[in-house]
C-alpha positions in Angstrom: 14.1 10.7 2.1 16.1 11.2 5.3 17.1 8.2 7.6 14.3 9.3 10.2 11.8 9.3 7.4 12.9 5.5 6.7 12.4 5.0 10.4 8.7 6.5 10.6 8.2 4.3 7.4 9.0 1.3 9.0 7.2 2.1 11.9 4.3 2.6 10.4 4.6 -0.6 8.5 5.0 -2.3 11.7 1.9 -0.6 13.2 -0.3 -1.0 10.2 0.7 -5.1 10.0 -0.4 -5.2 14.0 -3.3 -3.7 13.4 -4.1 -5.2 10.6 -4.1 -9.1 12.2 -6.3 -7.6 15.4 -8.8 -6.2 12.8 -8.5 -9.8 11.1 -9.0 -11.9 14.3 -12.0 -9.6 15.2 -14.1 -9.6 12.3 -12.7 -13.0 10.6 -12.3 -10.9 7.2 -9.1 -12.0 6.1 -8.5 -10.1 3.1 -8.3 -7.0 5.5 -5.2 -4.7 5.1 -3.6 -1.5 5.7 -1.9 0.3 3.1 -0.7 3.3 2.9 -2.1 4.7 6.1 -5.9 3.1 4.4 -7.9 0.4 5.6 -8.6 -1.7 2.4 -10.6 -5.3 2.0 -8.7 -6.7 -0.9 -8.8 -3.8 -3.4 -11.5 -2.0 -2.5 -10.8 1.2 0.3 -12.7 1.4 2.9 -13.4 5.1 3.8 -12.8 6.5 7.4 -16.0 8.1 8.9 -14.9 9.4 12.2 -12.8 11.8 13.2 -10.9 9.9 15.6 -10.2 7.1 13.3 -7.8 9.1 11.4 -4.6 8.5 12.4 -1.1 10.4 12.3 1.5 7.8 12.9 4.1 10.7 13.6 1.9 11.8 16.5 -0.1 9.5 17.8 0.9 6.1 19.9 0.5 2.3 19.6 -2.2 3.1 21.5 -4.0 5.4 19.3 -3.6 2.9 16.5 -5.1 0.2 18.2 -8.1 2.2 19.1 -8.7 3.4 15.3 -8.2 -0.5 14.5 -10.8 -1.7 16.7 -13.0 1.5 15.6 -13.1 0.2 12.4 -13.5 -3.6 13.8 -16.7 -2.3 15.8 -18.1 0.0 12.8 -17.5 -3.8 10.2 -19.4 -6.1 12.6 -22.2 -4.0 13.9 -23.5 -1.7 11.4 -25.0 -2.2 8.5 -23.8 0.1 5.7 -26.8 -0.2 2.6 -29.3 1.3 5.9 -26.3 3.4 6.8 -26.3 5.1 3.2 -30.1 5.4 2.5 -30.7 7.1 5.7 -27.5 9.7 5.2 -28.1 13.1 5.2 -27.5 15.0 1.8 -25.9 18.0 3.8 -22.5 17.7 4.4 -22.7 19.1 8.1 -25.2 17.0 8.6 -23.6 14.0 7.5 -20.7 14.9 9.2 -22.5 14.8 12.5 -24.9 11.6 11.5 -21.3 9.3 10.6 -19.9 10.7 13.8 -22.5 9.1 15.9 -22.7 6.0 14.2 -19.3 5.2 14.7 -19.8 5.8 18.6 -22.5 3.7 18.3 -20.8 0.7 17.1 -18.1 1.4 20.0 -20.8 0.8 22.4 -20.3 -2.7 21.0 -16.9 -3.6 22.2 -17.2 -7.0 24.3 -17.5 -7.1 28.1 -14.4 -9.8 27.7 -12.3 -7.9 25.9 -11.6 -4.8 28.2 -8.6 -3.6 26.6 -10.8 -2.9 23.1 -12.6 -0.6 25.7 -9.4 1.4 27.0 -8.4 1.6 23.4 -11.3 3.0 21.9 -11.6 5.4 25.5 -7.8 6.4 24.9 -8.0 7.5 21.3 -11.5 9.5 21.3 -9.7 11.2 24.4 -6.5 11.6 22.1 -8.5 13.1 19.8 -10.4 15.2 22.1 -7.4 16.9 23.1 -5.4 17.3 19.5 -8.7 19.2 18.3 -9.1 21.1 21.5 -5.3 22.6 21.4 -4.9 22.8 17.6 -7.4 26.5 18.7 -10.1 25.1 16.6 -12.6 25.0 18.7 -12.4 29.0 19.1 -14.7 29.6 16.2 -17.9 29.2 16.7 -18.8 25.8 14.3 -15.6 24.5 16.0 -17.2 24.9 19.5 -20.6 23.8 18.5 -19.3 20.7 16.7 -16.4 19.7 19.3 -19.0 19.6 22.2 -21.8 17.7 20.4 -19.1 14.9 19.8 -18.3 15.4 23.7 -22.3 15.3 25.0 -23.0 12.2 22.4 -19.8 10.2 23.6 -20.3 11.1 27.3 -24.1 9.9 27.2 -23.4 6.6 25.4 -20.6 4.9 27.3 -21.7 6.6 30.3 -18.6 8.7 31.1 -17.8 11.9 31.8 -17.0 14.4 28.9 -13.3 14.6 28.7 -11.7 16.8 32.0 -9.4 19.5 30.1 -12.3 20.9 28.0 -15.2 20.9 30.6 -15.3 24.5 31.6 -14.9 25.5 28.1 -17.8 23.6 26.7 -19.9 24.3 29.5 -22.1 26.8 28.4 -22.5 25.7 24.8 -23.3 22.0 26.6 -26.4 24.0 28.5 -27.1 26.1 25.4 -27.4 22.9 23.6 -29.1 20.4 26.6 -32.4 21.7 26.2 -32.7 20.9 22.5 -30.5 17.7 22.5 -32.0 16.5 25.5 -34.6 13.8 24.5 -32.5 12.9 21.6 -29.4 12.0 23.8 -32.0 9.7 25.7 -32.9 8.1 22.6 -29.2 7.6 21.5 -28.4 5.7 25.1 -31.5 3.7 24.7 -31.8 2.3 21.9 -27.8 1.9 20.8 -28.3 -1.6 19.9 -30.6 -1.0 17.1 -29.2 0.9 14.6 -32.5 1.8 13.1 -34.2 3.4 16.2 -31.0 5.1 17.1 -30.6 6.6 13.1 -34.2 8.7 14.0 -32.4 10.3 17.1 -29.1 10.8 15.2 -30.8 12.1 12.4 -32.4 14.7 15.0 -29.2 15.8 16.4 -27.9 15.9 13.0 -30.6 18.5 12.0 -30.2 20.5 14.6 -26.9 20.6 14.6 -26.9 21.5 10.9 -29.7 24.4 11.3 -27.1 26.1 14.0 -24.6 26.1 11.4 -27.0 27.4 8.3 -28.1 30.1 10.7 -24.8 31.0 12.1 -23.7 31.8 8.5 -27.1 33.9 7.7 -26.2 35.6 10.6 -23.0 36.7 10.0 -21.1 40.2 9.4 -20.6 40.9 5.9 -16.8 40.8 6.8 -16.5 37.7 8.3 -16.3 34.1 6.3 -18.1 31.5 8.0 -17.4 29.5 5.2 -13.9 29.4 5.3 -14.2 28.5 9.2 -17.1 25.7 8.8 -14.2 24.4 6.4 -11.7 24.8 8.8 -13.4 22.6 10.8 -15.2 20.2 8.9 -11.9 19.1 7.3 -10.6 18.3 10.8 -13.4 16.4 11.9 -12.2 14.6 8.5 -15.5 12.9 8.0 -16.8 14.4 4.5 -15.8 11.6 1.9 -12.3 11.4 1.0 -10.9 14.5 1.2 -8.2 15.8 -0.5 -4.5 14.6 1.1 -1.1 15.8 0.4 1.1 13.4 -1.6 3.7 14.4 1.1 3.3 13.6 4.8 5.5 15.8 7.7 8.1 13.4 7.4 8.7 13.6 3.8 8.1 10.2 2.6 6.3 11.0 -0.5 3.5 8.9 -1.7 2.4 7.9 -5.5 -0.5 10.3 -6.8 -3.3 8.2 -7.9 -7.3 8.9 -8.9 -10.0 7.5 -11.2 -10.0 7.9 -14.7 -13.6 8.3 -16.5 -11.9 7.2 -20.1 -11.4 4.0 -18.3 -14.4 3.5 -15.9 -16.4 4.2 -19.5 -14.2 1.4 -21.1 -15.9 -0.9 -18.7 -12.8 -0.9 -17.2 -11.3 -2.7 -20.6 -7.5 -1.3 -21.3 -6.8 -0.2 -25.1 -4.6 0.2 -27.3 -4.6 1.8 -30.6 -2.0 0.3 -32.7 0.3 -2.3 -31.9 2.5 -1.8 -35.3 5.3 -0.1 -33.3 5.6 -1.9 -30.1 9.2 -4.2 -29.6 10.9 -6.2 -27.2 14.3 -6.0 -27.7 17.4 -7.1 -25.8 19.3 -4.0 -24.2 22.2 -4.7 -25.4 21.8 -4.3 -28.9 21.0 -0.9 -28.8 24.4 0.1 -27.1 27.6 0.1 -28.8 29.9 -2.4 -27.1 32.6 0.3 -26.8 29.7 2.4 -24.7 28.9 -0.9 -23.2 32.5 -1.5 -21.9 32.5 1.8 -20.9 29.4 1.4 -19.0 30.6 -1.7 -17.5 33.6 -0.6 -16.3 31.8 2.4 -14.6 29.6 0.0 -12.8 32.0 -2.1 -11.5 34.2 1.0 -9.9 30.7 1.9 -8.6 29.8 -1.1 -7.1 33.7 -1.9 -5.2 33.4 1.3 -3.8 30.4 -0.1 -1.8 31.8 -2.8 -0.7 28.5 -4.9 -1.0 28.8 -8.0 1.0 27.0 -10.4 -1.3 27.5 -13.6 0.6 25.6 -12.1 3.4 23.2 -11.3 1.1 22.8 -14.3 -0.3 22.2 -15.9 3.3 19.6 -13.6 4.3 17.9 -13.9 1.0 18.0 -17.8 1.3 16.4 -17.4 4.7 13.2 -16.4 3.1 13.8 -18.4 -0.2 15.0 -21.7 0.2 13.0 -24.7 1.6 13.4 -28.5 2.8 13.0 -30.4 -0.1 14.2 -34.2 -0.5 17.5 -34.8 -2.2 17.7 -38.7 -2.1 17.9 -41.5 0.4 20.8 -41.4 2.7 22.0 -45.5 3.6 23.9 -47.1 6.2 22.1 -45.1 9.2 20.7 -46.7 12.6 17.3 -45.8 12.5 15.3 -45.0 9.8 13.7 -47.4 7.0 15.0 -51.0 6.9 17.2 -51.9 3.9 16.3 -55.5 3.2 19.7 -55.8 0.9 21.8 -55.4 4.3 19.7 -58.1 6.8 22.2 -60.4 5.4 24.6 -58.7 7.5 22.2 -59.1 10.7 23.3 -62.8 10.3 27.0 -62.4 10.1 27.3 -59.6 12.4 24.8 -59.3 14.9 25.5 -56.5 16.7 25.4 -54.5 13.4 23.1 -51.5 13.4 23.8 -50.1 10.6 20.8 -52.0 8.7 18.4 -48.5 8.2 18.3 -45.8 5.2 16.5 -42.3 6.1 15.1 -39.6 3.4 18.3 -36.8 3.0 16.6 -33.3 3.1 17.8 -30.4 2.4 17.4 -26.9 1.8 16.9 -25.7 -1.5 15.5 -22.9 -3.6 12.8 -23.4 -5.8 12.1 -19.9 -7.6 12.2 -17.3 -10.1 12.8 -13.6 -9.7 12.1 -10.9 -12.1 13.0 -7.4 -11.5 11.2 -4.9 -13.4 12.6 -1.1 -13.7 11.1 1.8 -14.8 13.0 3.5 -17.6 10.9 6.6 -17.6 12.9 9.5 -17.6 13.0 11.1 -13.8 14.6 7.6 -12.7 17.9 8.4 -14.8 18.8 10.6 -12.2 18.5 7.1 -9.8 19.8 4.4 -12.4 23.5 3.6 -11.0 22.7 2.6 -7.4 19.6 1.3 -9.1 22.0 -0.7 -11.3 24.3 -1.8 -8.3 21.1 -2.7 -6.2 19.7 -4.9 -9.1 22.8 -6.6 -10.0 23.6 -6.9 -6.1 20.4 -8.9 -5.5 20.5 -10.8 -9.2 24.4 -12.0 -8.0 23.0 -12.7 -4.6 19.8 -14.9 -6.0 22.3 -16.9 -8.0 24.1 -17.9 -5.4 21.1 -19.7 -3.8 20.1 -21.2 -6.8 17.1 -19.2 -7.7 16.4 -18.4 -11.5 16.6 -14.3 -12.3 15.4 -11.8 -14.9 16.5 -8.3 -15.3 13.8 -6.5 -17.4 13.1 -2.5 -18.1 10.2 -0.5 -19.8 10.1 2.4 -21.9 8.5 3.9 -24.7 10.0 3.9 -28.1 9.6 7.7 -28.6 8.7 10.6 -26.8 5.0 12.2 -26.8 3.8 8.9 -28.6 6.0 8.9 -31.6 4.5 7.2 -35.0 1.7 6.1 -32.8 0.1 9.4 -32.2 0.8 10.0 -35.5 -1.3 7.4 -37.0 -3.9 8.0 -34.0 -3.7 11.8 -35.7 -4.3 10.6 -39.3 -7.3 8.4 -39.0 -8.8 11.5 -37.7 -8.2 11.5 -33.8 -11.2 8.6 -33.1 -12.4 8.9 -29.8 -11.2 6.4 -26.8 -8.1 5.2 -28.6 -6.6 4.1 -25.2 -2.8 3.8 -25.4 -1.3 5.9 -28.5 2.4 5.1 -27.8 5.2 3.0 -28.9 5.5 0.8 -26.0 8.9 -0.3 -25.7 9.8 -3.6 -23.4 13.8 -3.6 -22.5 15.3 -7.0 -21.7 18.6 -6.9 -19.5 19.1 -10.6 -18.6 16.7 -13.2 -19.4 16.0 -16.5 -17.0 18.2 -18.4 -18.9 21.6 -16.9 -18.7 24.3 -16.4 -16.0 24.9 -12.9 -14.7 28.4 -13.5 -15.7 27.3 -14.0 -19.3 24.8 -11.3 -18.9 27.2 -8.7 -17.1 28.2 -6.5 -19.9 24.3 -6.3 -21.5 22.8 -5.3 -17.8 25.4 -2.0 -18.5 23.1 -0.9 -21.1 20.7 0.7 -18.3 23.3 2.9 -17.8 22.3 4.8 -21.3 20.8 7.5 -20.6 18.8 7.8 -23.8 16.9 4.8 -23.6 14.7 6.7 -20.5 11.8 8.1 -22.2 7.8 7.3 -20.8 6.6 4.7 -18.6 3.5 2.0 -19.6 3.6 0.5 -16.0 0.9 -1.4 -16.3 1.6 -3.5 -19.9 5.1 -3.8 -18.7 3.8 -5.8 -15.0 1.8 -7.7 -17.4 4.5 -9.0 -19.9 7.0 -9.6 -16.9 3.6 -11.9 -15.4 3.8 -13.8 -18.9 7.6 -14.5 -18.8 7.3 -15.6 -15.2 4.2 -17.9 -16.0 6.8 -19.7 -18.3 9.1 -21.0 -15.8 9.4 -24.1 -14.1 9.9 -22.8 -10.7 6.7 -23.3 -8.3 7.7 -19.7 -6.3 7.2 -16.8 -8.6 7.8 -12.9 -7.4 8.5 -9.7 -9.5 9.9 -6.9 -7.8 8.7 -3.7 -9.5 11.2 -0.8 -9.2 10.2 2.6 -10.1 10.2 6.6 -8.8 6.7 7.5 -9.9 3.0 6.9 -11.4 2.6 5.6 -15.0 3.2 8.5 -17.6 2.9 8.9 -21.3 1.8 12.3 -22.4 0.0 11.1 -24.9 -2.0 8.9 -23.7 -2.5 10.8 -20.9 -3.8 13.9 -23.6 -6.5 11.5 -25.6 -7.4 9.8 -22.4 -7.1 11.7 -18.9 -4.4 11.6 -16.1 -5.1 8.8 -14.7 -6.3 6.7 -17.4 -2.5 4.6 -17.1 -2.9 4.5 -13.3 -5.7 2.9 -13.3 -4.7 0.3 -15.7 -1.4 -0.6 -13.6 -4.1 -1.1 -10.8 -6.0 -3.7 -12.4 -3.4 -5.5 -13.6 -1.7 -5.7 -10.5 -5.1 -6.6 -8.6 -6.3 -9.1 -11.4 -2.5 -10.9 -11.2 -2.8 -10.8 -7.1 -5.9 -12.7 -7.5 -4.8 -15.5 -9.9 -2.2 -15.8 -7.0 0.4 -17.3 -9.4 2.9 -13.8 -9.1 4.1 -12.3 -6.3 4.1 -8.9 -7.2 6.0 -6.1 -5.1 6.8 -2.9 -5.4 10.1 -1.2 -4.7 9.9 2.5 -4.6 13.1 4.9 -5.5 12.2 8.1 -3.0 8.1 7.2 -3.5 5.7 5.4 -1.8 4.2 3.0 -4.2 1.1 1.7 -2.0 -1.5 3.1 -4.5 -0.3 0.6 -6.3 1.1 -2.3 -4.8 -0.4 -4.1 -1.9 3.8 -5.3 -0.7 5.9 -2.3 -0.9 8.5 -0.4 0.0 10.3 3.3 0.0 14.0 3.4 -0.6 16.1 6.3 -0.6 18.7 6.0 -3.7 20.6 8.6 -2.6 21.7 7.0 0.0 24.6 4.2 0.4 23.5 0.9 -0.2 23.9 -0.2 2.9 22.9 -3.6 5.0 19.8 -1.9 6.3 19.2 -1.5 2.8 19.1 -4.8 1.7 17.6 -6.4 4.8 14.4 -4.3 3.9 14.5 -5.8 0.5 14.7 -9.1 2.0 12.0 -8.3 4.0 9.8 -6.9 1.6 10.8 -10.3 -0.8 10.0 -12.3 2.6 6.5 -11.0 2.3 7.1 -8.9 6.1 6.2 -5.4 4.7 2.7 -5.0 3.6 1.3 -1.7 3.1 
């Protein structure tokens, strides 16, 4: 990931927590959030069924955001979804037309007192108006009839003309289309604010839309594909449910593949495992010879002086976010404050004494425990040194304020399931085994030791053979249980990993996403109990399928302040995706 890509990514996170607190004020919904360019309401998405609402944060302005946020404001307060989905059409260019002109509905909506919701929703249909026009889209004939519908509907609701740049070109499709879309476009103006009267006219429009299309592809030459063309547009309108997106957007910044699983929406959602015989938690450092781990050590150490990592900084920022007012004691002999009744003798023998007060001392402390979790799945050996250096960096760092640490690691304890596929194998392959893998859970450092002490066992991630498969989801688990044992009142794990669950294994009895989904109700069932904070750290990967506070790092990179301030950040609870 390039610097600019870290840029756009941090703009965007910027635009989508902006957004997010309008759409909050607006609707009073507070579990509203974007992540990951998605509008979700805790965990559940909510899908985007307008073209306009979809947003490119590479192209589009503040502006254009804003308008997509109060879109989705409008299409929350005033319509109501269960009547929206029994009266959908089945066909998809019908639907397509029918969501289009609910969401201008709802715009309709936007309060007299709140004019600047009206020149935001004005300024990004507009937006979009144009980016459809110029992307040559409209030259095929769905593109045409589709683009001016949208134009006619908008342009008879709010009561505006259809956008300037396109009228010429629309113009005789708009009169081709007037006589048949005439009393319906009455009907959409008049009865806006009832969503079941104006569903009879959109349905209309719909249909007739949707006949032009069906007969334009009856009609055509044997040589042309109106398919591929209603396609072509109909995936820019970007209204069909959830279509496919690229993992990767223009900029680079790559984002975690995710879907459902059907082995684990059949489980009732219930995670399993087949055999627990082989699974261990073992301390790191046992598995290294110390020679290798001197070795190691030594490595790191040249690693990390090269650097030049300034910790204290570090430290300070991090206490920023960390550390609190708590009381430390009674501080005596002041001149306001409490009265201390062992000094009113003094009143008597000195009377102009005024030292006869003791005041509460406060100060700052910290008041929390930090795990970091990596992923030892094979792709991140190519990441582990500055992964080391940035773990031990922030574990030094934490110290230094006081807070507790943990420096954990998951892998598996063979490749391709190892004796645990085998045994799945010899009972006969029974069906649903859930995970059939030696799950393997790595500890580095635990709460109760120094780094100093701890310094030559936290080497051990540097051996490369220990990377096999990730279990991310058991592994967020087990770090939640060692947190849960601490004293400390603040709790946060930071999750650092380069990719989706994976076990080959599993993933062969089960499906792809069978781990994936797992991690995502572990980390949404943990989020709700509220007693983790649980963050995700991404080496080159956007991990927002996954976690709800995240961010994308570039390891190959210097670790440089920027770096670290976005960790801070992120630990501060400022990046939410």
């Amino acid at each position: 990931m390039t610097a600019s890509a870290q840029q756009q990514a941090r703009r965007q996170q910027r635009i989508e927590e902006l957004c997010a607190a309008s759409l909050r004020a607006i609707t009073g919904q507070a579990s509203l959030h974007y992540r990951g360019q998605r509008l979700y309401r805790g965990e559940a998405r909510l899908p985007t069924h307008a073209p306009h609402l979809r947003i490119d944060p590479a192209e589009d302005d503040f502006a254009d955001c804003r308008g997509a946020a109060d879109g989705m404001a409008l299409r929350l307060l005033h319509s109501d979804a269960q009547r929206h989905r029994r009266l959908c059409p089945v066909d998809p260019v019908e639907r397509l037309v029918f969501e289009l002109l609910e969401q201008l509905r709802v715009e309709t909506h936007a309060p007299r007192d709140m004019p600047g919701m009206s020149d935001n929703l004005r300024h990004r249909f507009e937006s979009w108006s144009r980016a459809f026009y110029r992307s040559g889209l409209t030259e095929g004939s769905i593109g045409i009839l589709l683009y001016t519908v949208a134009q006619m509907c908008w342009s008879r609701l709010h009561s505006r003309p259809v956008l300037e740049e396109t009228e010429d070109y629309i113009e005789a499709t708009r009169a081709a289309l007037v006589g048949e879309l005439g009393t319906s476009l009455a009907g959409l103006r008049r009865y806006r604010h009832d969503q079941g009267a104006y569903s009879e006219h959109a349905l209309a429009i719909a249909r007739i839309v949707g006949e032009r299309v069906r007969a334009e592809r009856a009609n055509a030459p044997d040589d042309d594909d109106p398919a591929e063309e209603e396609q072509e547009a109909t995936a820019a309108f970007a209204l069909l449910l959830d279509f496919e997106e690229s993992d990767a957007n223009e900029e680079g910044v790559a984002t975690a593949p995710t879907g459902h699983s059907k082995a684990f929406e059949e489980s009732a959602l219930l995670y399993r495992v087949f055999t627990t015989r082989f699974d261990r938690e073992v301390h790191a450092g046992s598995l290294v010879r110390r020679a290798l781990l001197r070795e190691n050590r030594e490595r790191l150490d040249q690693a990390t002086s090269e650097q030049a990592i300034n910790l204290p900084r570090l430290a300070r920022r991090l206490g920023s976010v960390l550390c609190e007012p708590r009381n430390d004691g009674w501080d005596f002999g002041q001149e306001e404050g409490r009265i201390d009744g062992r000094r009113l003798a003094q009143l008597v023998s000195s009377p102009t004494e005024r030292r006869l007060f003791y005041r509460e001392q406060v100060k700052l402390g910290t008041d929390c425990a930090v795990t970091l979790l990596i992923d030892c799945s094979g792709s991140m050996k190519h990441h582990i040194l500055p992964v080391t250096m940035m773990a031990e960096s922030l574990i030094r760092a934490l110290e230094m304020i006081g807070a507790s640490t943990e420096l954990l690691g998951f892998t598996t304890g063979a490749w391709n399931g190892g004796r645990a596929y085998q045994a799945w194998m010899s009972q006969g392959r029974p069906r649903h085994p859930g995970r059939v893998s030696e799950a393997c859970h790595l500890i580095f450092k635990d709460a109760n030791r120094s780094w100093r002490r701890a310094r030559n066992e936290i080497a051990a991630l540097l051996k490369p053979d220990l990377f096999r498969e990730g279990i991310d989801g058991e592994a967020v688990d087990w770090a939640c249980e060692r947190l849960l044992t601490r004293p400390e009142t603040r709790r946060i794990l930071l999750v650092i990993s380069d990719g989706s669950p994976s076990d080959s294994a599993t993933n062969l009895v089960n499906d792809a996403y069978y781990l994936d989904n797992h991690l995502k109700e572990v980390v949404a069932r943990r989020s709700r109990e509220g007693q983790v904070e649980i963050l995700g750290l991404g080496v080159g990967l956007d991990l927002s399928p996954f976690y709800r506070r995240c961010l994308a790092t570039d390891m190959n990179e210097a670790l440089d302040t920027r770096l670290f301030d976005e960790i801070v950040e992120l630990i501060g609870g400022r990046h939410r995706r």
